[in-house]
C-alpha positions in Angstrom: 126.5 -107.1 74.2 125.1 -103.6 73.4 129.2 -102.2 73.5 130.3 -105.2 71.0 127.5 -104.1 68.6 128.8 -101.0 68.7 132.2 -101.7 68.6 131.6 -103.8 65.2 129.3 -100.9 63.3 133.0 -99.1 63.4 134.5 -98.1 60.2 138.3 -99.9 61.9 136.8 -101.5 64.5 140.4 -103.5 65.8 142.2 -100.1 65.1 140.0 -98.4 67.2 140.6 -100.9 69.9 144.2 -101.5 69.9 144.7 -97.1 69.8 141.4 -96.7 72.4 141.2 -99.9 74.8 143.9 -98.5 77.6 140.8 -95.6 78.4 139.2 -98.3 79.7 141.9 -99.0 82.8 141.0 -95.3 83.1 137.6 -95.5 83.3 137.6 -98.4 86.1 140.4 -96.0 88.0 138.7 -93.0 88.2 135.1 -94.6 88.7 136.4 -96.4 91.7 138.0 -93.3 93.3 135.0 -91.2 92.4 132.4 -93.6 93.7 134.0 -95.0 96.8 134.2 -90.8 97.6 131.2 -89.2 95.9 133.6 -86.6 94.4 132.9 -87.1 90.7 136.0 -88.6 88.6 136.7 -85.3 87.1 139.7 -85.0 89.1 141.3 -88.1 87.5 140.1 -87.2 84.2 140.6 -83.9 83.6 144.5 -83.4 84.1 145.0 -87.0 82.4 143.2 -85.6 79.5 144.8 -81.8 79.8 147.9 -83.8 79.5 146.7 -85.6 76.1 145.9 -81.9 74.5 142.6 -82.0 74.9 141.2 -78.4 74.8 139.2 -77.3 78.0 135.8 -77.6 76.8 136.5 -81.1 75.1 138.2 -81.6 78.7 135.1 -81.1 80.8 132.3 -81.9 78.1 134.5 -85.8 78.0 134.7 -86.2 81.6 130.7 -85.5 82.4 130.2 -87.9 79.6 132.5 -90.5 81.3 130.6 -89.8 84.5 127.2 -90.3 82.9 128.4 -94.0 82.7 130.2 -94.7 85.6 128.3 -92.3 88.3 125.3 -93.8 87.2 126.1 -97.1 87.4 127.6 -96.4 91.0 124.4 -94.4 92.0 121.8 -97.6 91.0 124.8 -100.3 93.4 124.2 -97.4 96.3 120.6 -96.9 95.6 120.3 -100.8 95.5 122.1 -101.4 98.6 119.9 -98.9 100.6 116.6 -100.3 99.4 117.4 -104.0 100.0 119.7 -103.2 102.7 120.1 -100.1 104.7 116.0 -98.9 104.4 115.0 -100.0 107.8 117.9 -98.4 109.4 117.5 -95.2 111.0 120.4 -93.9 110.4 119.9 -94.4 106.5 116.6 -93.0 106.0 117.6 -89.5 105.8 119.2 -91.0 102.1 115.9 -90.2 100.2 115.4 -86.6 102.1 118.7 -85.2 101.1 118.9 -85.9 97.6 115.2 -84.2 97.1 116.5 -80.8 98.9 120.2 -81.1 97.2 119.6 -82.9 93.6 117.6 -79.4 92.6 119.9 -76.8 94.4 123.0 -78.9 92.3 121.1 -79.0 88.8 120.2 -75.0 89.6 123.7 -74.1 89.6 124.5 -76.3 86.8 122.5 -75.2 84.6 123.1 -71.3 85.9 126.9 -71.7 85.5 125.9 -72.9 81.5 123.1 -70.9 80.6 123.5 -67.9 83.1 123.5 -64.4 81.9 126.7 -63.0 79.8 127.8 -61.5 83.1 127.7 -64.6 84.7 129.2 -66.7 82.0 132.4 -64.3 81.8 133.7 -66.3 85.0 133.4 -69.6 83.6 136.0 -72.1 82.5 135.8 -71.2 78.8 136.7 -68.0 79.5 140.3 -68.5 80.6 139.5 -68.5 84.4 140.2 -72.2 85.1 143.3 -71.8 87.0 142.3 -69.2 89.3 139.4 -71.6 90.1 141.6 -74.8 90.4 143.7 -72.4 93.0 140.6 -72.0 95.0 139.1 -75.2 94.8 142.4 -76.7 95.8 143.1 -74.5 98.4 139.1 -75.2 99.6 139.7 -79.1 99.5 142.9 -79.1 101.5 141.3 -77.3 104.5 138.0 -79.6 104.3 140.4 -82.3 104.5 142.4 -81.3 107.3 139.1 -80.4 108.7 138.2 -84.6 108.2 141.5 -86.0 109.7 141.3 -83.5 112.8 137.5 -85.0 113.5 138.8 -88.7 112.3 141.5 -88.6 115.5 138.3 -87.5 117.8 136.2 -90.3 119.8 134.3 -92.6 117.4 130.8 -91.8 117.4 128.4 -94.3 119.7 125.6 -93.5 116.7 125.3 -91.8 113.9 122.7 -88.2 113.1 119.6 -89.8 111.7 117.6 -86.7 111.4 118.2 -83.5 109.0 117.1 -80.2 110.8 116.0 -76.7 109.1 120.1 -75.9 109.3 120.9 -79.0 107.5 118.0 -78.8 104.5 119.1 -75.0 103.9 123.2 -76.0 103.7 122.0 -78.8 101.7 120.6 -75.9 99.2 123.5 -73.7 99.2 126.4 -76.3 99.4 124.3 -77.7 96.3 124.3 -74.6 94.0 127.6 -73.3 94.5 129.2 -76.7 94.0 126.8 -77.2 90.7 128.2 -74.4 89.4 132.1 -75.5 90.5 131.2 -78.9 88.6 130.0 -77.0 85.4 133.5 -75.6 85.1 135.4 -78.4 86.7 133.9 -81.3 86.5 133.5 -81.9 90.1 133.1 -80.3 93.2 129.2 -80.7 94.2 130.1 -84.6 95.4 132.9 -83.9 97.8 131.2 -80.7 99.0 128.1 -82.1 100.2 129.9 -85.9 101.6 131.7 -83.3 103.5 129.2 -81.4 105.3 127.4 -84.9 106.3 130.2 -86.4 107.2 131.7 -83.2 109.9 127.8 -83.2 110.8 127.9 -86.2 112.0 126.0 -88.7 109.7 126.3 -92.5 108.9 130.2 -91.6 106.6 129.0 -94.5 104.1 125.1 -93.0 103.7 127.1 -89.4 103.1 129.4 -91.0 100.5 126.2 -93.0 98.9 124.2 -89.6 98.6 127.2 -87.4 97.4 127.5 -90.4 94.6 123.9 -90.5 93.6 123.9 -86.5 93.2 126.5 -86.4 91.2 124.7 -88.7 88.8 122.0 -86.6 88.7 124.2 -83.4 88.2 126.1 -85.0 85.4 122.8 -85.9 83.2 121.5 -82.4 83.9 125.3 -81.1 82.5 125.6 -83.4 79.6 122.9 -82.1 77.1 124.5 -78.8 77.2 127.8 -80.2 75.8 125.8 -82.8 73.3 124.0 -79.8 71.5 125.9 -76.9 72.0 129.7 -77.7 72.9 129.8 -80.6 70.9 133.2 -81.2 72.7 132.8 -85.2 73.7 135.6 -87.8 72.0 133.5 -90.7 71.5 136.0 -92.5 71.0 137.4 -92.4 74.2 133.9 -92.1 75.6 133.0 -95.3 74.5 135.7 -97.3 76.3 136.4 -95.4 79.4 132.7 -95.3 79.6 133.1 -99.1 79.7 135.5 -98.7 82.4 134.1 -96.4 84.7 130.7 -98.3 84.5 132.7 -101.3 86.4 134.1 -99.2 88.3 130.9 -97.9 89.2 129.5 -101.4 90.4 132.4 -102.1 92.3 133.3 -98.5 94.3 130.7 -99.8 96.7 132.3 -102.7 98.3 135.8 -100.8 98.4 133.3 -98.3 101.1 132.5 -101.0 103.0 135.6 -103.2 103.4 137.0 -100.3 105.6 135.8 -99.7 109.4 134.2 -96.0 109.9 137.2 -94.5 111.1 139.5 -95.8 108.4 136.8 -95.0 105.8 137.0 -91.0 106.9 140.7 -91.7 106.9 140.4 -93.0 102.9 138.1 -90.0 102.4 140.1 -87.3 104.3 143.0 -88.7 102.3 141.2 -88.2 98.5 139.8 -84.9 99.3 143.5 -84.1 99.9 144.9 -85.9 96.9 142.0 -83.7 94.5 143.2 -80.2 96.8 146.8 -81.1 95.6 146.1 -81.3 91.8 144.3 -78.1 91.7 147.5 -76.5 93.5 149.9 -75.2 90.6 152.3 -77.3 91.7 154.4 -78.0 88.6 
């Protein structure tokens, strides 16, 4: 009702919709693949909208917007389904734990990576190093996916880890920074990098994929004000209905997860975290 309202305050409210309304197949696309992973949807988004002519900060400011909508949505189904569902199990209740040791490493890095010191903010994607960073995070995705099919042909765990040791809480830290600062410039990276420690560590693969989503929410609202105030980069326009999309995509990723078995789920997983190392490979 709220997104009609809107939709009708338009100055050319049925132009805007015929020219804008295919963003919205986007939106459910990329907030399916992102949530069912916890890898953020910036890998769908940003080389569909590199391909439009979008320029690199509208690129990146756009996509976090995007995932404001349809991360969110996803992390509220996850959070949802571990409250009424998955609480009592042990297995699960190392959910809350992790997201209190990684949510502030991630937003650290973030906002580091956007407000860092000149030095710092010579490396970022603004500054022309984008490809040399899409090179290394591609390269770094195809060998933690190789890493997930070589564990998913191994023996099927009996149970899961239910417990995070001293190890765990400090990787949890340092994963969390370094991929906050990957997702200030990309758009993603903090998602897939922490779903991929839990998962070769050998926690529940559906709790990793649940905490990797509801990080990324939080590391997308921390991102966003930055590009509201000072960028000023976003196309509402297509915000408004890919925002639509991704937010029922959002609701939906979570019953993709659990239709598979474990070992087909790392399969699905292995196989996206290969798919996002591919598109940062200067293939073409």
């Amino acid at each position: 009702m709220l997104w009609g309202a809107l939709l009708s305050l338009q100055t050319a409210p049925l132009q805007l919709f015929t020219e804008y309304s295919p963003f919205t197949l986007l939106g459910v696309l990329g907030a399916v693949f992102a949530n069912a992973t916890g890898a953020g949807g910036g890998v769908v988004f940003v080389p569909f909208f590199n391909q439009l002519g979008f320029t690199p900060v509208s690129i990146v400011a756009t996509s976090f917007a995007i995932q404001c909508c349809g991360m969110t949505a996803g992390a509220l189904t996850w959070w949802g389904y571990y409250r009424k569902e998955k609480a009592p199990d042990a297995e699960w209740k190392m959910l809350p734990v992790s997201l209190l040791v990684a949510v502030p490493a991630s937003l650290s890095g973030i906002w580091l990576a956007q407000f860092g010191t000149r030095a710092f903010a010579q490396l970022s994607f603004l500054q022309g190093k984008v490809d040399d960073i899409h090179l290394g995070f591609g390269v770094f995705s195809i060998i933690l996916s190789l890493a997930l099919f070589a564990t998913s042909l191994m023996k099927a765990r009996p149970t899961y880890r239910s417990t995070l040791k001293g190890v765990d809480a400090v990787s949890l830290v340092i994963i969390g920074c370094i991929g906050g600062v990957l997702t200030a410039w990309l758009s993603v990276g903090v998602g897939e990098m922490v779903a991929v420690y839990l998962i070769l560590r050998g926690f529940n693969i559906a709790m990793s994929i649940a905490i990797a989503v509801i990080l990324t929410a939080f590391t997308v609202w921390g991102a966003i004000p930055h590009h509201i105030i000072n960028t000023m980069a976003i196309d509402w326009s297509v915000l408004m209905f890919a925002g639509l999309g991704a937010i029922i995509g959002g609701m939906i990723a979570k019953y993709v997860v659990l239709a598979f078995s474990p070992v087909k789920l790392k399969l699905f997983f292995a196989s996206w975290v290969m798919i996002m190392g591919l598109a940062g490979l200067p293939l073409f």
